[in-house]
PDB file of N, CA, C and O in Angstrom:
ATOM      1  N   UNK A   1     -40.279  16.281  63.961  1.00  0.00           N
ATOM      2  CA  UNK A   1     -40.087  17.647  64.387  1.00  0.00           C
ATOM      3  C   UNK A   1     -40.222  17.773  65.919  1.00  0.00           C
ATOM      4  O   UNK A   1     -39.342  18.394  66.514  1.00  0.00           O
ATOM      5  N   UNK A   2     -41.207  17.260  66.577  1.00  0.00           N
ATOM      6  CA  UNK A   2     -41.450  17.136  67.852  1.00  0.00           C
ATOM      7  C   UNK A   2     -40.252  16.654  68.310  1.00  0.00           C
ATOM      8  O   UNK A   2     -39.651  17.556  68.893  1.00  0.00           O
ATOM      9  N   UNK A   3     -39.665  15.659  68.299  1.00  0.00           N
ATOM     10  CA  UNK A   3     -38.009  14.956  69.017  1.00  0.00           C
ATOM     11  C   UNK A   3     -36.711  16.017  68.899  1.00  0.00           C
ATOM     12  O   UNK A   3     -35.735  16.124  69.641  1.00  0.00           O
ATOM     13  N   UNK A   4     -37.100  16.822  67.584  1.00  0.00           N
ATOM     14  CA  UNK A   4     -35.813  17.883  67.610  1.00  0.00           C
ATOM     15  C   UNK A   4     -36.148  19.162  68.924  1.00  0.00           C
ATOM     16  O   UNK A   4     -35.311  19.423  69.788  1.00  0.00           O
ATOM     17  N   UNK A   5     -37.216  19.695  68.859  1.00  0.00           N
ATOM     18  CA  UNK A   5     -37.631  20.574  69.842  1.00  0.00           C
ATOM     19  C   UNK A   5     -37.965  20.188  71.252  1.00  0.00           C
ATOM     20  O   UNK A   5     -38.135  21.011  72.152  1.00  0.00           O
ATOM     21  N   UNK A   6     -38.067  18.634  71.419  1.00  0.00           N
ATOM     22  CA  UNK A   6     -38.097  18.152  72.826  1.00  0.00           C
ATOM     23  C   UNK A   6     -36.461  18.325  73.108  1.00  0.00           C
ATOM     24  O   UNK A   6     -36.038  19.125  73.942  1.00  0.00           O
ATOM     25  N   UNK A   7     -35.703  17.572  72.401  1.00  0.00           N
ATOM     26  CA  UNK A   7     -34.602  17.354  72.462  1.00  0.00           C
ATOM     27  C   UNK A   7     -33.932  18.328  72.822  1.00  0.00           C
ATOM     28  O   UNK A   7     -33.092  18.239  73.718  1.00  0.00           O
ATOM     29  N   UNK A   8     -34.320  19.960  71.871  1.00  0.00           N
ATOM     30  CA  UNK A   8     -33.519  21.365  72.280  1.00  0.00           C
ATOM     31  C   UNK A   8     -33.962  21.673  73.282  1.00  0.00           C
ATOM     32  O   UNK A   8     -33.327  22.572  73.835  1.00  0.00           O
ATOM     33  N   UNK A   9     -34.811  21.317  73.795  1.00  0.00           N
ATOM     34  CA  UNK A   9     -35.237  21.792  75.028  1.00  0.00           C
ATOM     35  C   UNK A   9     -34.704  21.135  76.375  1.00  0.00           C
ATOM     36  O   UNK A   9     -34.541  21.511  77.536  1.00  0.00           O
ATOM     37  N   UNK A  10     -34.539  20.121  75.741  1.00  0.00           N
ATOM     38  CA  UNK A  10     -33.813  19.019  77.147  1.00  0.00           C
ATOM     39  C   UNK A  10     -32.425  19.796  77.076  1.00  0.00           C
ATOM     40  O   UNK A  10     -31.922  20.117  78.153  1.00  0.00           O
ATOM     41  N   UNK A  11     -31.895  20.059  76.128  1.00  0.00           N
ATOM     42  CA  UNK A  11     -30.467  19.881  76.204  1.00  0.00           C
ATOM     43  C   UNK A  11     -30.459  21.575  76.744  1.00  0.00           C
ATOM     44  O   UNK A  11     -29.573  22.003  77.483  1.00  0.00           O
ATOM     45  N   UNK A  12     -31.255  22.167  76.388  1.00  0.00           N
ATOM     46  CA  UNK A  12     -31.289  23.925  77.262  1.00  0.00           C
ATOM     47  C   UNK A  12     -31.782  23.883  78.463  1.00  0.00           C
ATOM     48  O   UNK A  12     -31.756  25.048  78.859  1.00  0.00           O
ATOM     49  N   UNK A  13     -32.262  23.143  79.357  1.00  0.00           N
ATOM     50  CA  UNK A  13     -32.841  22.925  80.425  1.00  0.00           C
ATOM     51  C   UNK A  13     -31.411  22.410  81.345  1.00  0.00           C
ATOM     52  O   UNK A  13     -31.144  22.783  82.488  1.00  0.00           O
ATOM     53  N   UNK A  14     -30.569  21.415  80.461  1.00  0.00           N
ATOM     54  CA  UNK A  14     -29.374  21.180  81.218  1.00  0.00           C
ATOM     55  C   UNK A  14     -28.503  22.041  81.447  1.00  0.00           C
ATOM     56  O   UNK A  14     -27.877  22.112  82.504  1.00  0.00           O
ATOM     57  N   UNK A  15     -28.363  22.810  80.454  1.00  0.00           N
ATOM     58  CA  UNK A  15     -27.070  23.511  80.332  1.00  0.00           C
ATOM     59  C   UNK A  15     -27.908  24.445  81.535  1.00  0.00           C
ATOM     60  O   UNK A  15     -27.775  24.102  82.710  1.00  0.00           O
ATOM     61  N   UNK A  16     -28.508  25.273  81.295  1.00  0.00           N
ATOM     62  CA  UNK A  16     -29.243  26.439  82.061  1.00  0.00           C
ATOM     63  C   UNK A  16     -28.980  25.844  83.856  1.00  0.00           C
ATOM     64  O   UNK A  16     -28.636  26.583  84.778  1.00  0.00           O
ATOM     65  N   UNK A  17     -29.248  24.397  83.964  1.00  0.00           N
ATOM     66  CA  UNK A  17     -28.821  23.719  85.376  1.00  0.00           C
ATOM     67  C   UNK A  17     -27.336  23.313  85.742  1.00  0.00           C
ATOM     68  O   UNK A  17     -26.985  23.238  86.920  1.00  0.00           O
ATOM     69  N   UNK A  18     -26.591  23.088  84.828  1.00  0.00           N
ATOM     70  CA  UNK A  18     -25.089  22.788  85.158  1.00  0.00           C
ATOM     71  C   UNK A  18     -24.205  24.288  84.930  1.00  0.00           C
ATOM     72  O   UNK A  18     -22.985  24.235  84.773  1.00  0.00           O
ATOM     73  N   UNK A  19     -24.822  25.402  84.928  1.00  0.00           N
ATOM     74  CA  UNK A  19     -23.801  26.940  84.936  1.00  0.00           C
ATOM     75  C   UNK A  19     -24.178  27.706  85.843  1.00  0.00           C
ATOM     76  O   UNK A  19     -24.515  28.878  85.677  1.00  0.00           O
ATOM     77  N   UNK A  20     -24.147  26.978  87.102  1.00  0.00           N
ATOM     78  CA  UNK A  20     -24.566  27.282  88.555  1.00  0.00           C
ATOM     79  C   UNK A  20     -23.147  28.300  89.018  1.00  0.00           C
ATOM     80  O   UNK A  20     -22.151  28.285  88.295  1.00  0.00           O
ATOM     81  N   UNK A  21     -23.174  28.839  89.813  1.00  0.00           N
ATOM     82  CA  UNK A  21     -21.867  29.448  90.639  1.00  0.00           C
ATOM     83  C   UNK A  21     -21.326  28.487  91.341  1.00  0.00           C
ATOM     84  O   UNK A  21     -21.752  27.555  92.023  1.00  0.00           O
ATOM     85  N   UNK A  22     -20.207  28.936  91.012  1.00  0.00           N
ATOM     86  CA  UNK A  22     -19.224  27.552  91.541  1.00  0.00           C
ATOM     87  C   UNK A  22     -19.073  28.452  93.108  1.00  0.00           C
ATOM     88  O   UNK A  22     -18.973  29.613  93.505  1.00  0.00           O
ATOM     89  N   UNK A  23     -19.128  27.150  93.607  1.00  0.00           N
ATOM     90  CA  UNK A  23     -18.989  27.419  95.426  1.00  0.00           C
ATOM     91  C   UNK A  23     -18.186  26.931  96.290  1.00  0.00           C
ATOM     92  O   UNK A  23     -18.136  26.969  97.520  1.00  0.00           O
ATOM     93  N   UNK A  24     -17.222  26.215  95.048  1.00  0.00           N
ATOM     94  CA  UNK A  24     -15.988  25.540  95.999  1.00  0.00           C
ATOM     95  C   UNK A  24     -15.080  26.604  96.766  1.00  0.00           C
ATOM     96  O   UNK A  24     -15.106  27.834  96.817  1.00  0.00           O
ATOM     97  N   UNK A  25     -14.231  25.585  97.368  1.00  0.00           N
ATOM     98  CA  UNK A  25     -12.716  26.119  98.014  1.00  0.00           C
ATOM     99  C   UNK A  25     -12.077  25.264  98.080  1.00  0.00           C
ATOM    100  O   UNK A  25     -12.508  24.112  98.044  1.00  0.00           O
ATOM    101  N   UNK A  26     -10.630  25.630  98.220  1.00  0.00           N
ATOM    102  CA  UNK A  26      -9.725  25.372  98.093  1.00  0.00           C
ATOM    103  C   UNK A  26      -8.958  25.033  99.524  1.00  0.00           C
ATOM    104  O   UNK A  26      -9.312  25.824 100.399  1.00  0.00           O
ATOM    105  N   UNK A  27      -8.084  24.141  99.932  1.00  0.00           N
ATOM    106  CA  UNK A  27      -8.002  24.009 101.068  1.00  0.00           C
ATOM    107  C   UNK A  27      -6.221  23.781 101.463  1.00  0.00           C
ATOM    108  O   UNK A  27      -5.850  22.684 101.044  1.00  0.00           O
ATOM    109  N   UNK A  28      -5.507  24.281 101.904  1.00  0.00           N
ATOM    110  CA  UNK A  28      -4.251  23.162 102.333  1.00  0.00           C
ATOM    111  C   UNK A  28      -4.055  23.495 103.999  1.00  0.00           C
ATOM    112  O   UNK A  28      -4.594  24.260 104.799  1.00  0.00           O
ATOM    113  N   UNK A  29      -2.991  22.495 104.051  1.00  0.00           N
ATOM    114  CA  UNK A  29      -2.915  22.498 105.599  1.00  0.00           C
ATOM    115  C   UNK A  29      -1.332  23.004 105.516  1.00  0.00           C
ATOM    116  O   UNK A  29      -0.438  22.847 104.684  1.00  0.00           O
ATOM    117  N   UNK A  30      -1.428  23.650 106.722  1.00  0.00           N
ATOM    118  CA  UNK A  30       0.167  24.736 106.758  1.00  0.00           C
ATOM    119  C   UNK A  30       0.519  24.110 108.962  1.00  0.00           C
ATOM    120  O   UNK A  30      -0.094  23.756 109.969  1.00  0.00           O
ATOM    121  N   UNK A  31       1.751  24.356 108.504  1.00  0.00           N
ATOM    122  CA  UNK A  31       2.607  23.793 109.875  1.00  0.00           C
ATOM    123  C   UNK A  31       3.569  25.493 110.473  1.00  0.00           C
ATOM    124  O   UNK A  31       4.077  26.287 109.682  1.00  0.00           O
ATOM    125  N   UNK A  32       3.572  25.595 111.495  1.00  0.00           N
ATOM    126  CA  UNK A  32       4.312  26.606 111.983  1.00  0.00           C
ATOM    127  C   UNK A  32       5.156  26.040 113.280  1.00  0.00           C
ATOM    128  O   UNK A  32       4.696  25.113 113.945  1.00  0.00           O
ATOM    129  N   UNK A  33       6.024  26.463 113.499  1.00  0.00           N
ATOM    130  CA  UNK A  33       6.842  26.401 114.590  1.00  0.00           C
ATOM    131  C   UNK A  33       6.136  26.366 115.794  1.00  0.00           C
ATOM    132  O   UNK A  33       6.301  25.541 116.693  1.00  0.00           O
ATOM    133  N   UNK A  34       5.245  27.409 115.774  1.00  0.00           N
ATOM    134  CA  UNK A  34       4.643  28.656 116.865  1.00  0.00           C
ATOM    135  C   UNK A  34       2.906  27.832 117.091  1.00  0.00           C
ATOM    136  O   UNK A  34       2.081  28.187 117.933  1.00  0.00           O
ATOM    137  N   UNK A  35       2.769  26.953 116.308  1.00  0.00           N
ATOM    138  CA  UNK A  35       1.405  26.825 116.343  1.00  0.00           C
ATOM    139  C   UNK A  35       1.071  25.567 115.661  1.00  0.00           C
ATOM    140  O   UNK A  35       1.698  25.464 114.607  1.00  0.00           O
ATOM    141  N   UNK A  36       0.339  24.635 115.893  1.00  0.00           N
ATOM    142  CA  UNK A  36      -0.156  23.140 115.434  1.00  0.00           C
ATOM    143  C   UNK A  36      -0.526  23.274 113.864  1.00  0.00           C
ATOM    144  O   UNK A  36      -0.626  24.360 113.293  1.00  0.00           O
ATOM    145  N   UNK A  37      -0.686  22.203 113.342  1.00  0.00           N
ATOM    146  CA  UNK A  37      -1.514  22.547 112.396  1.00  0.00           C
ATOM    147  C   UNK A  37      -2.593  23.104 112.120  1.00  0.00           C
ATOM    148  O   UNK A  37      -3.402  23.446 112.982  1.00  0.00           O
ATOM    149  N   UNK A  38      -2.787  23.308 110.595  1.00  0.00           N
ATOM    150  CA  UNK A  38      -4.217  24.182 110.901  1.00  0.00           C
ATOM    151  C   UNK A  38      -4.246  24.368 109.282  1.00  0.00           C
ATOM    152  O   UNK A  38      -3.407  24.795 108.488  1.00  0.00           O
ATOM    153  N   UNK A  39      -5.851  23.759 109.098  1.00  0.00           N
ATOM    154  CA  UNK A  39      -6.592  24.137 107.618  1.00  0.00           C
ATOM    155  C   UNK A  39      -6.664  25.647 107.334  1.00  0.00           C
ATOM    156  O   UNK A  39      -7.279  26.373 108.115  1.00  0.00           O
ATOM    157  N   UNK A  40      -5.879  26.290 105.922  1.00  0.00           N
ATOM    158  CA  UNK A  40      -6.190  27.336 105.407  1.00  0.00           C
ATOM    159  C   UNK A  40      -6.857  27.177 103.774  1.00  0.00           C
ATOM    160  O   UNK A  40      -6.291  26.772 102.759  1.00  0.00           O
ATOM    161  N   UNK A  41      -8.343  27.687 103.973  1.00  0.00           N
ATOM    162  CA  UNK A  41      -9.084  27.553 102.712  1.00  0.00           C
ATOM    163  C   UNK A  41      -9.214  28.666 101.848  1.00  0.00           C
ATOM    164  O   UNK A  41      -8.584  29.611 102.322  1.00  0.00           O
ATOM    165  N   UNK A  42      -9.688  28.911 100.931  1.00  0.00           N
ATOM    166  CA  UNK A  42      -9.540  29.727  99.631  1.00  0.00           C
ATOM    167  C   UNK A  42     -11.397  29.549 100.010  1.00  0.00           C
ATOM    168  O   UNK A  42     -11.970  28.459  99.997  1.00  0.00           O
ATOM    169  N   UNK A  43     -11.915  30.568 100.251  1.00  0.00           N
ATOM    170  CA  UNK A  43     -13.759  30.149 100.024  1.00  0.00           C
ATOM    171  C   UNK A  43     -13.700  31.169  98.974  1.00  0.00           C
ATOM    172  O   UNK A  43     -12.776  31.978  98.888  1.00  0.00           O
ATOM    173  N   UNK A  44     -14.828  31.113  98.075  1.00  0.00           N
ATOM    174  CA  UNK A  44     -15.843  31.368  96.959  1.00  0.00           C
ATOM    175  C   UNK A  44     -15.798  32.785  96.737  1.00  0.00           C
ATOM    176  O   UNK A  44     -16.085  33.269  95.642  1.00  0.00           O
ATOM    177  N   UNK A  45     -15.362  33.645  97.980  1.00  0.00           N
ATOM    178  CA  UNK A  45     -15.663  35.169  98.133  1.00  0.00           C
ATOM    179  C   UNK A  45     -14.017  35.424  98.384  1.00  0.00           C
ATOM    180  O   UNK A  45     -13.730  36.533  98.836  1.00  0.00           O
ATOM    181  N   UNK A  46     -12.938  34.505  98.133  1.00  0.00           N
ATOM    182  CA  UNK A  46     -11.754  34.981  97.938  1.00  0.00           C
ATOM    183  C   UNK A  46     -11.283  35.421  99.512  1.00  0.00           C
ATOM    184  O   UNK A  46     -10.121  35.726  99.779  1.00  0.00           O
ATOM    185  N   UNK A  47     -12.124  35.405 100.268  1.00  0.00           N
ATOM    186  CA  UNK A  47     -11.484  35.128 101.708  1.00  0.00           C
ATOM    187  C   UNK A  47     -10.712  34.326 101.836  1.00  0.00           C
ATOM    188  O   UNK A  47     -10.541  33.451 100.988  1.00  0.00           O
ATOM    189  N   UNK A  48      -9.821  34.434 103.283  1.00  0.00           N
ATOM    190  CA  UNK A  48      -9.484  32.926 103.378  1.00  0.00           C
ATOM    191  C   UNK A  48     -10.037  32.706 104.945  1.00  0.00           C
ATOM    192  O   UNK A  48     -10.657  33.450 105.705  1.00  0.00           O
ATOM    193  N   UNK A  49      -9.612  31.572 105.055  1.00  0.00           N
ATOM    194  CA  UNK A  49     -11.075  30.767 106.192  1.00  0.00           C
ATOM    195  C   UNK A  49      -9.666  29.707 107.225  1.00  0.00           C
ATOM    196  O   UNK A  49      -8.749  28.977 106.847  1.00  0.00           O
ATOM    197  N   UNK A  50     -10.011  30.013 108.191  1.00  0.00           N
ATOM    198  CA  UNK A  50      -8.677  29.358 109.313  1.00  0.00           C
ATOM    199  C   UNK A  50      -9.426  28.294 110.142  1.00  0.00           C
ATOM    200  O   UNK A  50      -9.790  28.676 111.254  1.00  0.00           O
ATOM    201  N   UNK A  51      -9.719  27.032 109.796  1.00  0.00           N
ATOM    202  CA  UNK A  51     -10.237  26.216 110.688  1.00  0.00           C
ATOM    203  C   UNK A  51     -11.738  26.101 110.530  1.00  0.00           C
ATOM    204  O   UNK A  51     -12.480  25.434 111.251  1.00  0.00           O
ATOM    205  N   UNK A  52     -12.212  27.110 109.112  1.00  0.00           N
ATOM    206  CA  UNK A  52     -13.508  27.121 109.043  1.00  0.00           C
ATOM    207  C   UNK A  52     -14.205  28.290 110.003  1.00  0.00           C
ATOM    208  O   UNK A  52     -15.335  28.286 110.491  1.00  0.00           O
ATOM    209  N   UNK A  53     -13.082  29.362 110.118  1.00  0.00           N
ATOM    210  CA  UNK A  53     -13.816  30.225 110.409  1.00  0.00           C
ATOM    211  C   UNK A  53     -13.228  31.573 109.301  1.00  0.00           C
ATOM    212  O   UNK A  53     -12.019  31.740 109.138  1.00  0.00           O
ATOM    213  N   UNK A  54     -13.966  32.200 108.809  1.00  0.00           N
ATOM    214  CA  UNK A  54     -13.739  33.239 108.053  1.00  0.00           C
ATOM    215  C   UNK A  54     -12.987  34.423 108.112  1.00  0.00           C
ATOM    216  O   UNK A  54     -13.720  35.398 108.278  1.00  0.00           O
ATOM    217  N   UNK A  55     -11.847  34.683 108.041  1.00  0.00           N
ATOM    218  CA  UNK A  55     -10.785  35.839 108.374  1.00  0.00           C
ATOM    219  C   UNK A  55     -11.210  37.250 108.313  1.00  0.00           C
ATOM    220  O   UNK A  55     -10.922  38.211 109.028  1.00  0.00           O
ATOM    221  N   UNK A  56     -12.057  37.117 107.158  1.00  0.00           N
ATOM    222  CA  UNK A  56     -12.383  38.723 106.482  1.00  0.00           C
ATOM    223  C   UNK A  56     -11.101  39.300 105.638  1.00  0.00           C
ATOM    224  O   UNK A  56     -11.025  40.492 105.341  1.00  0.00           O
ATOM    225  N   UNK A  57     -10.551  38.770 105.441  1.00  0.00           N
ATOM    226  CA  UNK A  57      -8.913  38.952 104.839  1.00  0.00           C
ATOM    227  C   UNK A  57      -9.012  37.695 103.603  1.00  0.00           C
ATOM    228  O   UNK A  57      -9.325  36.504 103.585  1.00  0.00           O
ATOM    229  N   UNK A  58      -8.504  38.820 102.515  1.00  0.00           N
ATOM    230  CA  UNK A  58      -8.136  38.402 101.411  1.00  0.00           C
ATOM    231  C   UNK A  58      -7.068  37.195 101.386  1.00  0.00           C
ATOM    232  O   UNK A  58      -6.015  37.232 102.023  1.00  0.00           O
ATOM    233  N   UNK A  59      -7.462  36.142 100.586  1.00  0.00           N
ATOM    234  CA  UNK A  59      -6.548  34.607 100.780  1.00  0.00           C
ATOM    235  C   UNK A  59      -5.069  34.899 100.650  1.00  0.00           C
ATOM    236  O   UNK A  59      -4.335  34.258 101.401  1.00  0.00           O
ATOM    237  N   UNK A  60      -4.408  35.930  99.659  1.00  0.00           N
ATOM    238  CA  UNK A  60      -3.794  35.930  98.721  1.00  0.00           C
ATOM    239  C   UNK A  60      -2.799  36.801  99.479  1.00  0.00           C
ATOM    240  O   UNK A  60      -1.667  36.874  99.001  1.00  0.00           O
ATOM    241  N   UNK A  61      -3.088  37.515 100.669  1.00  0.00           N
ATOM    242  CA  UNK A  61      -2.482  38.646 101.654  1.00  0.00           C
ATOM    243  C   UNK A  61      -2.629  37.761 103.088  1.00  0.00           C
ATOM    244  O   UNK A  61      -1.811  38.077 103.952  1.00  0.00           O
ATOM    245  N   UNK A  62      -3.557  36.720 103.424  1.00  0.00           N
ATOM    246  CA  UNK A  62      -3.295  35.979 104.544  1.00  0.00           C
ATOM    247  C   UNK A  62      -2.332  34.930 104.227  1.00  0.00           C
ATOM    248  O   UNK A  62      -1.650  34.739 105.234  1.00  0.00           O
ATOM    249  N   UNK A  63      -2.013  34.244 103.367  1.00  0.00           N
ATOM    250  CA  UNK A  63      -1.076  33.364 102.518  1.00  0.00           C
ATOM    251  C   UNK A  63       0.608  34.286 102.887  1.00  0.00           C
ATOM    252  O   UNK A  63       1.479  33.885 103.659  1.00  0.00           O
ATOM    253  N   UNK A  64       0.627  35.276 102.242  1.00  0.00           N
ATOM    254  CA  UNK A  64       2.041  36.090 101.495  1.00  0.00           C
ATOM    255  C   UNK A  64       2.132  36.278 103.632  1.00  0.00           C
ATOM    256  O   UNK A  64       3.222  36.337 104.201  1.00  0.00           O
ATOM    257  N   UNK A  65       1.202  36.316 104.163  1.00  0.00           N
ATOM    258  CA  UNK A  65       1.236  37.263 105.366  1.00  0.00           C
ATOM    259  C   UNK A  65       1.845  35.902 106.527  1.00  0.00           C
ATOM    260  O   UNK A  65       2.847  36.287 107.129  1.00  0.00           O
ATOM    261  N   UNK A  66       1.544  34.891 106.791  1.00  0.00           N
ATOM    262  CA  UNK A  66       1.490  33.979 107.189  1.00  0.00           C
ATOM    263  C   UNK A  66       3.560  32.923 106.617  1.00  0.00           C
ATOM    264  O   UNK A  66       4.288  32.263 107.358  1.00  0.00           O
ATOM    265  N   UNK A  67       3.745  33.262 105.149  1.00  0.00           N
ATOM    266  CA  UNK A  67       4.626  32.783 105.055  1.00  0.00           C
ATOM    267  C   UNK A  67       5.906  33.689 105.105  1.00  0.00           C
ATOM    268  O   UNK A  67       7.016  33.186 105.280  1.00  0.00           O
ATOM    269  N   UNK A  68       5.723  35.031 104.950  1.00  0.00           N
ATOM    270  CA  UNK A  68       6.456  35.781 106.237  1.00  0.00           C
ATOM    271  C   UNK A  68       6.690  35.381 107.551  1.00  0.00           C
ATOM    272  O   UNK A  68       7.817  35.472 108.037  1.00  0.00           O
ATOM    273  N   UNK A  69       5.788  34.969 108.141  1.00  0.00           N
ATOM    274  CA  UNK A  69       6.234  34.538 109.255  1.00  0.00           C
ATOM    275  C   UNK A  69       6.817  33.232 109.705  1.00  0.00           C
ATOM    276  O   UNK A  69       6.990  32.893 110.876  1.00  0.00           O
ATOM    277  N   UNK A  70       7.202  32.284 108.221  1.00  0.00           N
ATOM    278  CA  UNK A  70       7.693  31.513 108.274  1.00  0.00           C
ATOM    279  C   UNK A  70       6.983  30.131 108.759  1.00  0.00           C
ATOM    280  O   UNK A  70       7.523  29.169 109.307  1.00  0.00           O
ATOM    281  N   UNK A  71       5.835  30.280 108.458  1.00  0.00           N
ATOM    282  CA  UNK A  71       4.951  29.627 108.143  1.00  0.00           C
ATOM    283  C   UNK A  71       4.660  28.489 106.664  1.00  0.00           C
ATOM    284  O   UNK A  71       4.157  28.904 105.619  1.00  0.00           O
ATOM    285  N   UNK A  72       5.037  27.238 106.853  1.00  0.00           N
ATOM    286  CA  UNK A  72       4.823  26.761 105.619  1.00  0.00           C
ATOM    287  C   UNK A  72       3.543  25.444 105.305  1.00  0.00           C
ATOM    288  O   UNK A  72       3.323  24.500 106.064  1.00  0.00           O
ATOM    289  N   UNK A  73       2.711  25.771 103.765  1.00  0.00           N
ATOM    290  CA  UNK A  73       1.594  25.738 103.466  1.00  0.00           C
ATOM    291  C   UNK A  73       2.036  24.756 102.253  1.00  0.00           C
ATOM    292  O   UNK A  73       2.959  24.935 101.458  1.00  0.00           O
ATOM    293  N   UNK A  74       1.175  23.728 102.321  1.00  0.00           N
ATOM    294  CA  UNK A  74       1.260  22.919 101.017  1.00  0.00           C
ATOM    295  C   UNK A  74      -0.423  21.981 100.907  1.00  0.00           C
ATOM    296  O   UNK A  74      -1.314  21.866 101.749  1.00  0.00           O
ATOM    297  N   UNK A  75      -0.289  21.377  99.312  1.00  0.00           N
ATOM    298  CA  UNK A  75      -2.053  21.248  99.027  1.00  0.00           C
ATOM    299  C   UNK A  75      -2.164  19.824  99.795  1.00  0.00           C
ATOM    300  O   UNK A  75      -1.375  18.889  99.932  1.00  0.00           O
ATOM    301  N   UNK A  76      -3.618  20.095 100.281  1.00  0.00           N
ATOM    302  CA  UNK A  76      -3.883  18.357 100.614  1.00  0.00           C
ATOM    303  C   UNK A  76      -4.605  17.612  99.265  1.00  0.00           C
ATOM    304  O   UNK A  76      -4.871  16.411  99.292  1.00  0.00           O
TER     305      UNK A  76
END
């Protein structure tokens, strides 16, 4: 009885540690005519992030906004 309740307990102790907030991003590198390359990331809060600095602008409207201008973006 003791090995089943150690056991549930191990295995609830893991789970409870591996359903952390995910904190990734997402990253590709985009080329412009007008301007060198340059890392555009997707961070955690749905920003997007230019070189590792934070836009304050939604990824999804700096993306659509950026390939208007003829700007093109692909994954690394």
């Amino acid at each position: 009885m003791k090995k089943i309740i150690t056991t549930f307990l191990l295995v609830s102790i893991l789970m409870t540690f591996s359903c952390s907030d995910d904190k990734s991003r997402t990253c590709t590198t985009c080329n412009s005519p007008q301007t060198t390359s340059f890392e555009l990331c997707q961070e955690s809060n749905g920003n997007a992030s230019v070189n590792g600095e934070n836009t304050g602008v939604s990824y999804a409207v700096y993306l659509a906004d950026l390939e208007a201008d003829g700007t093109v973006c692909g994954s690394n």
